[in-house]
C-alpha positions in Angstrom: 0.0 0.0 0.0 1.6 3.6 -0.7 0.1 6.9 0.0 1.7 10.3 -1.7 3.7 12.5 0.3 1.2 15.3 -0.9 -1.2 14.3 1.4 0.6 13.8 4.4 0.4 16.7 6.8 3.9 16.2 8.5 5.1 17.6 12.0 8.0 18.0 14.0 11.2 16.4 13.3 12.0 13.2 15.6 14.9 12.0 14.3 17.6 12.6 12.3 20.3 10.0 11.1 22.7 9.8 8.9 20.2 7.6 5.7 16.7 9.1 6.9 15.0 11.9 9.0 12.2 10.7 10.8 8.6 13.2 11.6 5.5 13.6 13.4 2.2 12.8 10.4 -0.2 14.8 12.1 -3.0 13.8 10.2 -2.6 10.3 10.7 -2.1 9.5 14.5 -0.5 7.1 15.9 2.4 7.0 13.1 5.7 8.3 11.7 7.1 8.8 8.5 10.8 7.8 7.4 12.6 9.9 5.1 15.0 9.0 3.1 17.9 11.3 2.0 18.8 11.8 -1.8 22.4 9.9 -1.0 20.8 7.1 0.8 18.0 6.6 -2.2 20.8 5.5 -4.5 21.2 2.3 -3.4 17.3 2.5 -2.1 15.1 -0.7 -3.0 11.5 0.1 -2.8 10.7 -3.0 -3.8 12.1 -4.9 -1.2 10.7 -2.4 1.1 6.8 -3.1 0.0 7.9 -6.6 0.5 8.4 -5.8 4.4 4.9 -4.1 4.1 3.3 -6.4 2.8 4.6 -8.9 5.6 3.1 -6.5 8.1 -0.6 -9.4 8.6 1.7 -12.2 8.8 3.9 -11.4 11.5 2.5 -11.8 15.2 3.7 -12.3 18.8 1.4 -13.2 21.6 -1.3 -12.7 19.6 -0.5 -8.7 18.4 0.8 -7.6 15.4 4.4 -7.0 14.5 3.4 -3.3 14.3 3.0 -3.6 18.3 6.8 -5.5 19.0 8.2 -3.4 16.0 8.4 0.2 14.0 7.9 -1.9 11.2 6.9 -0.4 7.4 3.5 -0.2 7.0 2.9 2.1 3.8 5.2 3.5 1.1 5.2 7.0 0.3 5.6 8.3 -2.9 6.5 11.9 -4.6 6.6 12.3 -7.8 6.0 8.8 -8.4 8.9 7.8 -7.0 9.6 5.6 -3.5 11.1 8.1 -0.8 10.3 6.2 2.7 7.8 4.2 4.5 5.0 4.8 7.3 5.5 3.4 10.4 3.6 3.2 14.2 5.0 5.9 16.1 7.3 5.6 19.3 4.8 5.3 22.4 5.8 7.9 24.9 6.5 5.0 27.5 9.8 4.2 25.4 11.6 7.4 27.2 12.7 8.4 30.2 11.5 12.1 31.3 14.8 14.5 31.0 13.5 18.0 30.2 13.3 17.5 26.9 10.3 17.6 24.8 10.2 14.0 23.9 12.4 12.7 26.2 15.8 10.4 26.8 15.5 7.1 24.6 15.2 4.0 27.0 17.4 1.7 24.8 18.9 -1.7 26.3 21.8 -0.5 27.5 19.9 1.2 30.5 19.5 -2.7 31.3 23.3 -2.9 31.6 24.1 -0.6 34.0 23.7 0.0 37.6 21.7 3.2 38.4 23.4 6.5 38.7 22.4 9.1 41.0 20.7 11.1 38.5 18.1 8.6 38.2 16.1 9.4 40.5 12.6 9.1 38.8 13.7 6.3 36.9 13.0 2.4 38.2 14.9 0.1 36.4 13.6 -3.5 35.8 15.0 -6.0 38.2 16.7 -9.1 37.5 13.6 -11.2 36.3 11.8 -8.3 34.9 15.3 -8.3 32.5 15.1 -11.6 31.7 11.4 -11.4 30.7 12.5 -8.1 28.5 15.0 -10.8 26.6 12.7 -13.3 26.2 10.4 -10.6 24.2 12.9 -10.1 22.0 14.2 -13.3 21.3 10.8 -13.9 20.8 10.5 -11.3 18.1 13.7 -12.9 16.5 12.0 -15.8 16.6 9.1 -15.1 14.1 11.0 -12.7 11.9 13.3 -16.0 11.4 10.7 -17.9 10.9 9.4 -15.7 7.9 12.9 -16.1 6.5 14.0 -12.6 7.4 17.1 -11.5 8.9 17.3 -8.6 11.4 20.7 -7.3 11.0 21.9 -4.7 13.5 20.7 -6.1 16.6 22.3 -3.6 19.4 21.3 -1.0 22.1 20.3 1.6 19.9 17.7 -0.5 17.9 15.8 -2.1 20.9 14.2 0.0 23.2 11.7 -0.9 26.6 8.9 -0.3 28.4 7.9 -0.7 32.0 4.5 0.6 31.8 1.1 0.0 31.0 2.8 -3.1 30.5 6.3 -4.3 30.4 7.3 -5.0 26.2 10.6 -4.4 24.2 10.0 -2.6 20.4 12.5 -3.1 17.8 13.4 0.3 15.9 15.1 0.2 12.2 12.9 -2.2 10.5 13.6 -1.3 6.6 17.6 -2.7 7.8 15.7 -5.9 7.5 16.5 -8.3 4.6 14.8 -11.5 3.0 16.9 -14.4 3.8 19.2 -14.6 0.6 18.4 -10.8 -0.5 19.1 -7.2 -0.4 18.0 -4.9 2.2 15.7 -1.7 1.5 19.1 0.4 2.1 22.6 -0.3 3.1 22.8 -2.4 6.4 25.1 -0.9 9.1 26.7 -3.2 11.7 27.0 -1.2 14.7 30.8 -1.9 16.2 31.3 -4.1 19.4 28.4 -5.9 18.3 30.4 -7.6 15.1 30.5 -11.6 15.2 34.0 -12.5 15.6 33.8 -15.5 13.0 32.2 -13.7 10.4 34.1 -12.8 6.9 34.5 -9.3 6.5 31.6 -8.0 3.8 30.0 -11.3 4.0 25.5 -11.4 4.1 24.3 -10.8 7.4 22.2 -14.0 8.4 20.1 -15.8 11.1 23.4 -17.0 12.5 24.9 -14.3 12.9 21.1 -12.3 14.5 21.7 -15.4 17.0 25.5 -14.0 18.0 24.3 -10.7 18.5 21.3 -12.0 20.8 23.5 -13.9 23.2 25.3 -10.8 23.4 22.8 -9.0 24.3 21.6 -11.2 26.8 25.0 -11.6 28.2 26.0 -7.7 28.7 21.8 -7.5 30.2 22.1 -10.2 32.8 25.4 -9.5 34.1 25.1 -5.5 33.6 28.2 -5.4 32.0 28.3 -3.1 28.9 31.2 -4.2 27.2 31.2 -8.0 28.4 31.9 -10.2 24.6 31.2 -13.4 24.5 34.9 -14.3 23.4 36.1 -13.5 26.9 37.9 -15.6 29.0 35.6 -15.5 31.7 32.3 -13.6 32.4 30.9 -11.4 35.3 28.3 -13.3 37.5 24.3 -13.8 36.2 23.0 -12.1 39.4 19.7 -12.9 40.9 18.5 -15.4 38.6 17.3 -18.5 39.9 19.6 -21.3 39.5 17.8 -23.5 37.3 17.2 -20.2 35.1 21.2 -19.0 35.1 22.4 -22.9 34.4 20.2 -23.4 31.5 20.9 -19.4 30.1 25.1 -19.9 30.9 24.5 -23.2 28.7 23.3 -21.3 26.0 25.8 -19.0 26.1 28.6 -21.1 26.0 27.0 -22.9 22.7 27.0 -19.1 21.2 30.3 -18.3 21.7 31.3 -20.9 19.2 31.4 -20.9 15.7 28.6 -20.8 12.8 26.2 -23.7 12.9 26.9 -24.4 16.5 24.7 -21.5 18.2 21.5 -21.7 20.0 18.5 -20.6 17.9 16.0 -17.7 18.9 13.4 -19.8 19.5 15.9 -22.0 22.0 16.6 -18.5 23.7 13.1 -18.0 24.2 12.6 -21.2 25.7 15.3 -21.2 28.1 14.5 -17.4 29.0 11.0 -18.0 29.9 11.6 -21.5 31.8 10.3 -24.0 29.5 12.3 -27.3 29.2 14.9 -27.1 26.2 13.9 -29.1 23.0 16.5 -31.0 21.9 17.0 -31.7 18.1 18.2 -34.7 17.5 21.3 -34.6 14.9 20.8 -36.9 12.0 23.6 -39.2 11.8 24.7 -40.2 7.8 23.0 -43.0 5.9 25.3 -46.2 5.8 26.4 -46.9 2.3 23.6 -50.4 1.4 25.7 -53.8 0.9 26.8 -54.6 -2.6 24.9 -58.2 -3.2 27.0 -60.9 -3.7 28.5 -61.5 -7.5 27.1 -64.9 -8.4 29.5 -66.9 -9.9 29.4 -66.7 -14.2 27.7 -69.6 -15.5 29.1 -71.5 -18.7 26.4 -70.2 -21.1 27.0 -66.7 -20.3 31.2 -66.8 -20.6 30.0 -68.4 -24.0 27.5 -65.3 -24.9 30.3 -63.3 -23.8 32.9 -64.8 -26.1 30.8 -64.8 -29.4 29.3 -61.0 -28.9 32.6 -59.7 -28.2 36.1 -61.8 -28.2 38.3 -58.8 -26.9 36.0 -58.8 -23.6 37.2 -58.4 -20.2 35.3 -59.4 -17.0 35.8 -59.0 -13.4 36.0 -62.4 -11.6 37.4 -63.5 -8.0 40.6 -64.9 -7.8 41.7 -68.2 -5.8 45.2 -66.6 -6.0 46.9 -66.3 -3.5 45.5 -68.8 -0.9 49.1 -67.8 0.9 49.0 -64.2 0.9 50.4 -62.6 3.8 47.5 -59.7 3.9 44.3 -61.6 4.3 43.1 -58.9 1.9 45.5 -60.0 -1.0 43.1 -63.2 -0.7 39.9 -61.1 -1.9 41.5 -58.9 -4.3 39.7 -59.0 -7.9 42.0 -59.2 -11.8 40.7 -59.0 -14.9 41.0 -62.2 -17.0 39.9 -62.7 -20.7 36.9 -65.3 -21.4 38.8 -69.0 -22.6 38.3 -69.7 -26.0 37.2 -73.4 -25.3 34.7 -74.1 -22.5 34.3 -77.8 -23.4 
């Protein structure tokens, strides 16, 4: 669906980044509209972007729409006929933390990862099982875009932000960065540093893998409030007030992602562990053994004799007797080549 830019009454300025400025739509509450700028629309897809649109009624968590977890593309807009940025729902006033300003401080993840400062006065930061309910949202969200064959990207503080009330829930911010597992992105994918995955080749396609690294990470620097915590350390700061059951099974995981591609716990794993619920195992499929070759049955006196009057010059594999005395009990199965006898009388 697309909607010209015409008819868009547009308000303040939200957000300004170095590919798109974000503003208020005042005649459409309750959204946002994403421009892009002139450099970034060079290497623009629109079409990959009204793909993400169009996914908008298929993607659901708990029952709500991916336009509830997400600021996820909803309409085109067009000027001129041409593609210029997207609609999106607009940032509930919940995700910020009152500072003075008009709109407010962002409350991104890595509020999760520190202790309190002093200046914090009005602000109440989740516990330790409030935390690990935040994660289990996300992973969550993970979970289903992965599931649609999409890969996220750039998962890191500044594109995850949370709310304590109405209702605790985590929103994912940056949506068009998303790709189609196997294709190209709506505009050029940044990978925010400290957040890279150490085994991945340098200009290599972001994948589900790789969403997985990022997501232990983030669950990792979150539960032990450690900011700069990788998962390539030697050793890690504590889990802190988790139950035990809760930090074995989450320190399990972790230990899986730090290893290399094809080794790492899935989303939907994360999920599973983050919530409580018993892990799933998946079996591994071991390889097929190779069938038996039947038996050769021995070559009967009418055939050598077909053999020999279709084609004299013939060759045929046969066992050999020879040698009964080999040293190398293998010698004694070995197979030669021997010409069909002219005279089987």
């Amino acid at each position: 669906m697309s909607v010209d830019l015409s008819t868009l009454h547009l308000g303040r300025k939200l957000g300004d980044g170095g590919q798109a400025e974000v503003f208020l739509v005042e005649n459409r509450p309750g959204l946002a509209f994403k421009r892009y700028r002139p450099n970034a629309l060079q290497a623009f897809r629109p079409d990959v972007l009204e793909e993400l649109a169009a996914e908008t009624e298929h993607l659901k968590l708990e029952g709500r729409p991916i336009t509830y977890w997400a600021t996820w593309p909803t309409e085109t807009v067009t000027h001129r006929s041409q593609v210029i940025g997207f609609l999106m729902p607009l940032l509930a006033n919940e995700f910020f933390f009152p500072d003075g300003n008009l709109r407010g401080k962002p409350a991104t993840f890595a509020f999760l990862a520190r202790e309190p400062a002093p200046f914090w006065d009005d602000v109440r930061l989740p516990g330790p099982i409030e935390r690990v309910q935040l994660l289990a949202q996300l992973a969550g969200i993970l979970q289903q875009l992965h599931h649609r064959k999409m890969v996220f990207g750039d998962l890191s503080w500044s594109n995850v932000q949370w709310a304590q009330t109405p209702v605790r829930r985590v929103i994912l911010l940056d949506c068009d960065g998303i790709r189609l597992l196997k294709g190209a992105p709506v505009a050029r994918q940044l990978d925010t540093p400290d957040w890279t995955d150490p085994y991945a080749i340098r200009g290599s396609v972001p994948d589900r893998d790789r969403d997985c690294y990022k997501l232990a990470l983030m669950v990792l620097r979150v539960l032990s409030q450690h900011l700069t915590v990788r998962l390539s350390d030697l050793q890690w700061p504590a889990l802190q007030g988790l139950p035990a059951g809760t930090a074995g099974a989450i320190t399990d995981l972790l230990q899986r992602a730090a290893g290399p591609a094809g080794s790492r716990p899935s989303a939907t794993e994360w999920r599973h562990a983050l919530e409580g619920r018993p892990a799933r195992q998946v079996p591994i499929a071991s390889p097929r053994a190779k069938p038996a070759m039947p038996p050769t049955p021995p070559v009967t006196e009418r055939q050598w004799n077909t053999l020999a009057a279709s084609s004299p010059s013939t060759t045929v594999s046969v066992p050999s007797a020879e040698p009964t005395g080999a040293a190398n009990a293998d010698d004694a199965r070995r197979w030669k080549a021997v010409a069909p006898p002219d005279d089987l009388s």
